[in-house]
TIVODO-991804 format. One record per residue (C-alpha): z, x, y. Coordinates in steps of 0.1 Angstrom, whole numbers, plus 5000, padded with zeros to 4 digits. Example, Ala and Ser with C-alpha at 12.3 -4.5 7.8 and 13.67 -1.06 7.14 Angstrom:
atom pz = 5078, px = 5123, py = 4955
atom pz = 5071, px = 5137, py = 4989
***
This chain:
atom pz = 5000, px = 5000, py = 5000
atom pz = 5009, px = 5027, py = 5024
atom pz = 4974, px = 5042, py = 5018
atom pz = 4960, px = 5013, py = 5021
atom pz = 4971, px = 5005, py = 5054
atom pz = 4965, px = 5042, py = 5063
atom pz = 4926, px = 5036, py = 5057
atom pz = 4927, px = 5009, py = 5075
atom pz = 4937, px = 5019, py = 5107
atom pz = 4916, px = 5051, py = 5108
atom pz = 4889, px = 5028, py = 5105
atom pz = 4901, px = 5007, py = 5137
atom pz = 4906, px = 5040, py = 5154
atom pz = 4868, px = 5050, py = 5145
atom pz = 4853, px = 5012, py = 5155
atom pz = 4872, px = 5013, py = 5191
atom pz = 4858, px = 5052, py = 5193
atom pz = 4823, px = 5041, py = 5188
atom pz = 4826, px = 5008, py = 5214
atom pz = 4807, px = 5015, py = 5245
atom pz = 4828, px = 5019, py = 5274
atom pz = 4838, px = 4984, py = 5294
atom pz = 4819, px = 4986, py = 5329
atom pz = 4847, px = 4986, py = 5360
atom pz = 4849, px = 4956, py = 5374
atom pz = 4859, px = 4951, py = 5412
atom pz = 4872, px = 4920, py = 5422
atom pz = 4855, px = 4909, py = 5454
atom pz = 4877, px = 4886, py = 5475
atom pz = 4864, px = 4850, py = 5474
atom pz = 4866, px = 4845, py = 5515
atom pz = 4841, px = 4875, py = 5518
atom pz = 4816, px = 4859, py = 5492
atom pz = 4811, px = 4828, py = 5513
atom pz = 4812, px = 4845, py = 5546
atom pz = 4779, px = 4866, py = 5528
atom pz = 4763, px = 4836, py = 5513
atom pz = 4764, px = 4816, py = 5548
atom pz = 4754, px = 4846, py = 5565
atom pz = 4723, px = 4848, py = 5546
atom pz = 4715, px = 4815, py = 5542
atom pz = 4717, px = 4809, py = 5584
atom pz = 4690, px = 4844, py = 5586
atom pz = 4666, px = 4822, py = 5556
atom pz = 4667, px = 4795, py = 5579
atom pz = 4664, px = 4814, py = 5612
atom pz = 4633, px = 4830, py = 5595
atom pz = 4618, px = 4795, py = 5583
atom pz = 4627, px = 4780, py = 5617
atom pz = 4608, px = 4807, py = 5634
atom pz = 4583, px = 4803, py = 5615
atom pz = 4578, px = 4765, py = 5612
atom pz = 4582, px = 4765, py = 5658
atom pz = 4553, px = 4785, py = 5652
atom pz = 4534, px = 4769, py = 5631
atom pz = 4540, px = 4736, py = 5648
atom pz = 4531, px = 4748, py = 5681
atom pz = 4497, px = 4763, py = 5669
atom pz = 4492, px = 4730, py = 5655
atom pz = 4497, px = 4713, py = 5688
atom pz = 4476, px = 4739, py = 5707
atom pz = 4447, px = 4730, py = 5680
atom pz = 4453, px = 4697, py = 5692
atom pz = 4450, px = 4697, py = 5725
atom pz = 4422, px = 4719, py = 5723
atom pz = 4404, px = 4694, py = 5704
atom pz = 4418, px = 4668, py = 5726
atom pz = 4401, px = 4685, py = 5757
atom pz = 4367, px = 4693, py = 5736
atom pz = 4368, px = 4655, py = 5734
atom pz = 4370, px = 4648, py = 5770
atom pz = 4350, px = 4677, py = 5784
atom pz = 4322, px = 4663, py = 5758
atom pz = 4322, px = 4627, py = 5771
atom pz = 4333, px = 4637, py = 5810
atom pz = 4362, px = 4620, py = 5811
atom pz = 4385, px = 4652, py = 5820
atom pz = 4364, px = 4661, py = 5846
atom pz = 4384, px = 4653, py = 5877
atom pz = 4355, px = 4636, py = 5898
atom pz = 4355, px = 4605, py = 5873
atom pz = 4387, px = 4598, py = 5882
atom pz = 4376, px = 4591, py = 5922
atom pz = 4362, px = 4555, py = 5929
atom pz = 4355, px = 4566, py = 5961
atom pz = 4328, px = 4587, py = 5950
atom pz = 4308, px = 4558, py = 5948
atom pz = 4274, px = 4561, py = 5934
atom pz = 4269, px = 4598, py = 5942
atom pz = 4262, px = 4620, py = 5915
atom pz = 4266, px = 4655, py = 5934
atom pz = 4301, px = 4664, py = 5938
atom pz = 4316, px = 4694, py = 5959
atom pz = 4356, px = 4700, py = 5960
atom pz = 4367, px = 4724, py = 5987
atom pz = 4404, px = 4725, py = 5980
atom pz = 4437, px = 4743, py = 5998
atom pz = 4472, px = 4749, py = 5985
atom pz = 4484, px = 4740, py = 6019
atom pz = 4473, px = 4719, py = 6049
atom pz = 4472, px = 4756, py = 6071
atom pz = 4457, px = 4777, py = 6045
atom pz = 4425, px = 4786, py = 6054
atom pz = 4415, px = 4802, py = 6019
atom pz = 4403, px = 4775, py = 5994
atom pz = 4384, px = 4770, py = 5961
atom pz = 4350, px = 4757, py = 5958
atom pz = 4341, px = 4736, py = 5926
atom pz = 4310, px = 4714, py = 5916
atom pz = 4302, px = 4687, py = 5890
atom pz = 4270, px = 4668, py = 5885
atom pz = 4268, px = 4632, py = 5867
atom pz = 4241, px = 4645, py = 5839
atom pz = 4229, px = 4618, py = 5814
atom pz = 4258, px = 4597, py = 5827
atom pz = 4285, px = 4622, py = 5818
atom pz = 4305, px = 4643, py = 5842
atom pz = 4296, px = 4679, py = 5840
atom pz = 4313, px = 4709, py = 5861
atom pz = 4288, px = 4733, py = 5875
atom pz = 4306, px = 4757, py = 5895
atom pz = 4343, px = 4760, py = 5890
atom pz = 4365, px = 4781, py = 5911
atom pz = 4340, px = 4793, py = 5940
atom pz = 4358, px = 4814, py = 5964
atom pz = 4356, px = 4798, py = 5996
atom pz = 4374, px = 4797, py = 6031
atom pz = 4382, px = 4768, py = 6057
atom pz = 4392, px = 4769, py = 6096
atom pz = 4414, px = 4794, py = 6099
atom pz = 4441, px = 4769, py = 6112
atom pz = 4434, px = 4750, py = 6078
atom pz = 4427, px = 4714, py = 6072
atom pz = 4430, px = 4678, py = 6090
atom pz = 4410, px = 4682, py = 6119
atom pz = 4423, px = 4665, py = 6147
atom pz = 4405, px = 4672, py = 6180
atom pz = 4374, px = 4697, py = 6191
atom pz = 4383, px = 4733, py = 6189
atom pz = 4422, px = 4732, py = 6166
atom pz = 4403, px = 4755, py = 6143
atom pz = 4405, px = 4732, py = 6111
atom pz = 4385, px = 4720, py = 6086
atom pz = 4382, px = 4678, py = 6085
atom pz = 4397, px = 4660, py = 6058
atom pz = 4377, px = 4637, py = 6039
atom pz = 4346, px = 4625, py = 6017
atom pz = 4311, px = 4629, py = 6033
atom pz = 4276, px = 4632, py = 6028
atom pz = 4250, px = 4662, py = 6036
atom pz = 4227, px = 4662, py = 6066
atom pz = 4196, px = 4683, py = 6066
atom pz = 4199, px = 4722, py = 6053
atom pz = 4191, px = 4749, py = 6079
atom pz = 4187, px = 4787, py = 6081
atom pz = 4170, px = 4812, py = 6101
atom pz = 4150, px = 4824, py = 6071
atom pz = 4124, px = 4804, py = 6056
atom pz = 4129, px = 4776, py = 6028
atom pz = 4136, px = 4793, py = 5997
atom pz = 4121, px = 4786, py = 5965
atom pz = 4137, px = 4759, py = 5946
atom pz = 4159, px = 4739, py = 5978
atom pz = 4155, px = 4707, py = 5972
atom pz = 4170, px = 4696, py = 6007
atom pz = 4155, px = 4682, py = 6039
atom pz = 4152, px = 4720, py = 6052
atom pz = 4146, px = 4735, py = 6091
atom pz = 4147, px = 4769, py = 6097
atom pz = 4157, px = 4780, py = 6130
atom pz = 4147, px = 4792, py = 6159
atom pz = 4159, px = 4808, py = 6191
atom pz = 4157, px = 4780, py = 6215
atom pz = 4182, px = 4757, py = 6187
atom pz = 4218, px = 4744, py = 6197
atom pz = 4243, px = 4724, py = 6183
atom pz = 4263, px = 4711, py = 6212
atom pz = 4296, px = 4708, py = 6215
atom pz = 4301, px = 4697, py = 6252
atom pz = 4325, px = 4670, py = 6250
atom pz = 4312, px = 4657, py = 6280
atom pz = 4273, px = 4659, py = 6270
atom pz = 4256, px = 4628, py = 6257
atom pz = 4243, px = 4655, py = 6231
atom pz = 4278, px = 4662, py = 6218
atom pz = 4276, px = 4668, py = 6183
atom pz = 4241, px = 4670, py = 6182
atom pz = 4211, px = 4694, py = 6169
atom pz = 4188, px = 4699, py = 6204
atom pz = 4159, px = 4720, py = 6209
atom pz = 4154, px = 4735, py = 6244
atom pz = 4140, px = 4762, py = 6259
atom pz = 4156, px = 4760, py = 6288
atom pz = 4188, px = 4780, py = 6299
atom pz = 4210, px = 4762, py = 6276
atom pz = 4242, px = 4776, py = 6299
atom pz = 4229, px = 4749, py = 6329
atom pz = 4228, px = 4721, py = 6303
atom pz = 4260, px = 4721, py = 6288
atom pz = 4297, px = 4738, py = 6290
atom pz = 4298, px = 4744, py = 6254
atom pz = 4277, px = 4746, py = 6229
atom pz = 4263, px = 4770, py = 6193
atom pz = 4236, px = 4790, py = 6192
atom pz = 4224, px = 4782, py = 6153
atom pz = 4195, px = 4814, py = 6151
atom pz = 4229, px = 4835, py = 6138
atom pz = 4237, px = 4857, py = 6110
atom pz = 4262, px = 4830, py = 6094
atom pz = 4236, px = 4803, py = 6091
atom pz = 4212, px = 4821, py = 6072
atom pz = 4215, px = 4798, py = 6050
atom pz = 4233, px = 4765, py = 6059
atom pz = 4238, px = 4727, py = 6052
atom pz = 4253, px = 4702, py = 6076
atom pz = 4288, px = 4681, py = 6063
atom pz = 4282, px = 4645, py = 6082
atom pz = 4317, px = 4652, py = 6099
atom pz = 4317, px = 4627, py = 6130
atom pz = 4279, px = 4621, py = 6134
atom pz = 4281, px = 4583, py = 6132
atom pz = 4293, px = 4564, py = 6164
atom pz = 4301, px = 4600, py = 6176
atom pz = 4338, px = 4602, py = 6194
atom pz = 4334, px = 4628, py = 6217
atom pz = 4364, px = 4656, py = 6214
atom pz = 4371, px = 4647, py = 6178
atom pz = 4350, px = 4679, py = 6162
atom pz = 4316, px = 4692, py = 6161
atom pz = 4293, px = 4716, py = 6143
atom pz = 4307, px = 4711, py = 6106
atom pz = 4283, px = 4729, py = 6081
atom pz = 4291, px = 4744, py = 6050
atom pz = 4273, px = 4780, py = 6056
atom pz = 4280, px = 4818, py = 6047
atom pz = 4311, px = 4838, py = 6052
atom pz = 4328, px = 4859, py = 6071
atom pz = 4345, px = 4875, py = 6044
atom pz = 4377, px = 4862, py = 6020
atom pz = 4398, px = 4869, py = 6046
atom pz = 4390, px = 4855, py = 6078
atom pz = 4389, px = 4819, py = 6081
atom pz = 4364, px = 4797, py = 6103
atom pz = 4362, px = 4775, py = 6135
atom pz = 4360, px = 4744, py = 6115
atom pz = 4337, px = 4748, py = 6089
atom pz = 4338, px = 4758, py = 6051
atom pz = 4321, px = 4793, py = 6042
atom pz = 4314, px = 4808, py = 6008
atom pz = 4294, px = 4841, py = 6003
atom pz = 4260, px = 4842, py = 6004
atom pz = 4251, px = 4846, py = 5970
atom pz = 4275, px = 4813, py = 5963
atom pz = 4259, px = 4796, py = 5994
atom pz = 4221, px = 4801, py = 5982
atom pz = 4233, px = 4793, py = 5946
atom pz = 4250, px = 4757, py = 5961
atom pz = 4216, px = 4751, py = 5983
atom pz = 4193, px = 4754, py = 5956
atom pz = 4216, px = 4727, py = 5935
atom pz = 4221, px = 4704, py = 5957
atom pz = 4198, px = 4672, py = 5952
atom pz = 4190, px = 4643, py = 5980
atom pz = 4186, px = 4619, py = 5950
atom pz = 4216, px = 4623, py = 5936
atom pz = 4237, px = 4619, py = 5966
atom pz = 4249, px = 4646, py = 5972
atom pz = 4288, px = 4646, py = 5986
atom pz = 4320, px = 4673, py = 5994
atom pz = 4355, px = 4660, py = 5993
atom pz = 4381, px = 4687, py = 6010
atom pz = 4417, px = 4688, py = 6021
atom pz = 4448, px = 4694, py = 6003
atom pz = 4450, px = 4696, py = 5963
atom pz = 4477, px = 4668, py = 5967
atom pz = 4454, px = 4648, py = 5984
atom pz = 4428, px = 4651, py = 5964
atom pz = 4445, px = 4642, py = 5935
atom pz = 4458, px = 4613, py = 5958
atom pz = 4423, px = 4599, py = 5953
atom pz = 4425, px = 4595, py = 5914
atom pz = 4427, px = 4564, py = 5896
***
């Protein structure tokens, strides 16, 4: 029995000598295993977040850029079909300012094509009176506020190819008079007489600004004398100097405007304010 017993416990000995050895174990407290688990789940779903704003705001930029395909293709974005009182024109320049004494403004045209709005020019730069807009009175230096029609082009060169315009190019002995007490106040007269023993004021149009010209029908029906003269939309200056009254834009812009402009399509040019222009949509 002793022997017995000896055998078996030298076996033990030799079974717990071959056992692999037990892996140390560290015990983790549990507080610190929840604060890890939380702390990753909030990053996952910081990440996803992220992710899905991003998505869902690429989404909406497809949309609205399909949205405004939509409306460009049928017109009904473009600004001018929002005006009733554009009437039945079909020709549309906007001259607008920031402010009502800014005298630098942006120049943009649409055209009714096929019965759909188009823009033809966007962004022109372009410059008012120097005071800025709301004419008030002869000689305030602004720009008139308002919706009106084109009067005949002008320039001291000849017609150029492609101006569809009533055209009259200029000579020396042409004034537009701005006498407020001439019964020719605000009016185109040809004389070849000294113009200074006709009138007190007046505008010599043979000049280097009105090479090429058209005249805005600014107070040429049931003329008030004193209320403003001489309105054309003609070339510039420059960006940075504003007019007497008129609207200017450079003189690649100006021929490029003089050659689109159509009689038959009634042609018209809304300026002021940006807020008052929007003030005109429906």
């Amino acid at each position: 029995m002793h022997q017995e017993g000896t055998v078996i416990s030298d076996q033990k000995q030799d079974q717990q000598q071959k056992l692999p050895p037990q892996e140390t174990q560290v015990s983790i407290p549990q507080e610190d295993t929840q604060k890890e688990i939380q702390e990753d789940t909030q990053k996952d779903m910081q990440q996803y977040t992220y992710k899905d704003e991003q998505k869902a705001k690429q989404e909406v930029k497809q949309d609205d850029n399909q949205k405004n395909n939509q409306e460009n293709k049928d017109g009904s974005d473009v600004i001018v079909s929002r005006i009733p009182a554009i009437g039945d024109s079909e020709q549309v320049i906007i001259v607008s300012v920031l402010s009502a004494s800014s005298y630098k403004a942006n120049l943009c045209a649409y055209e009714k094509i096929n019965g759909k709005w188009e823009e033809v020019f966007s962004n022109i730069p372009a410059v008012v009176g120097r005071n800025g807009v709301d004419k008030q009175r002869e000689g305030d230096g602004k720009s008139p506020t308002g919706i009106f029609s084109f009067g005949t082009a002008f320039g001291t060169e000849k017609k150029p190819m492609g101006v569809k315009m009533p055209y009259r190019q200029t000579t020396d002995h042409d004034y537009w008079i701005d006498d407020v007490n001439s019964p020719d106040y605000n009016k185109w007269v040809t004389y070849e007489g000294d113009p200074k023993e006709r009138w007190n004021s007046f505008e010599k149009l043979r000049i280097p600004a009105y090479k090429y010209a058209v005249v805005i029908n600014y107070n040429v029906t049931n003329i008030e004398p004193g209320k403003g003269s001489a309105i054309f939309l003609h070339i510039w200056q420059g960006p940075n100097k504003g007019t007497s009254g008129c609207t200017a834009v450079s003189e690649e812009n100006m021929l490029k405007i003089l050659k689109w402009l159509d009689p038959n399509k009634k042609p018209i040019i809304i300026q002021g304010t940006q807020s008052w222009i929007n003030s005109l949509t429906k």
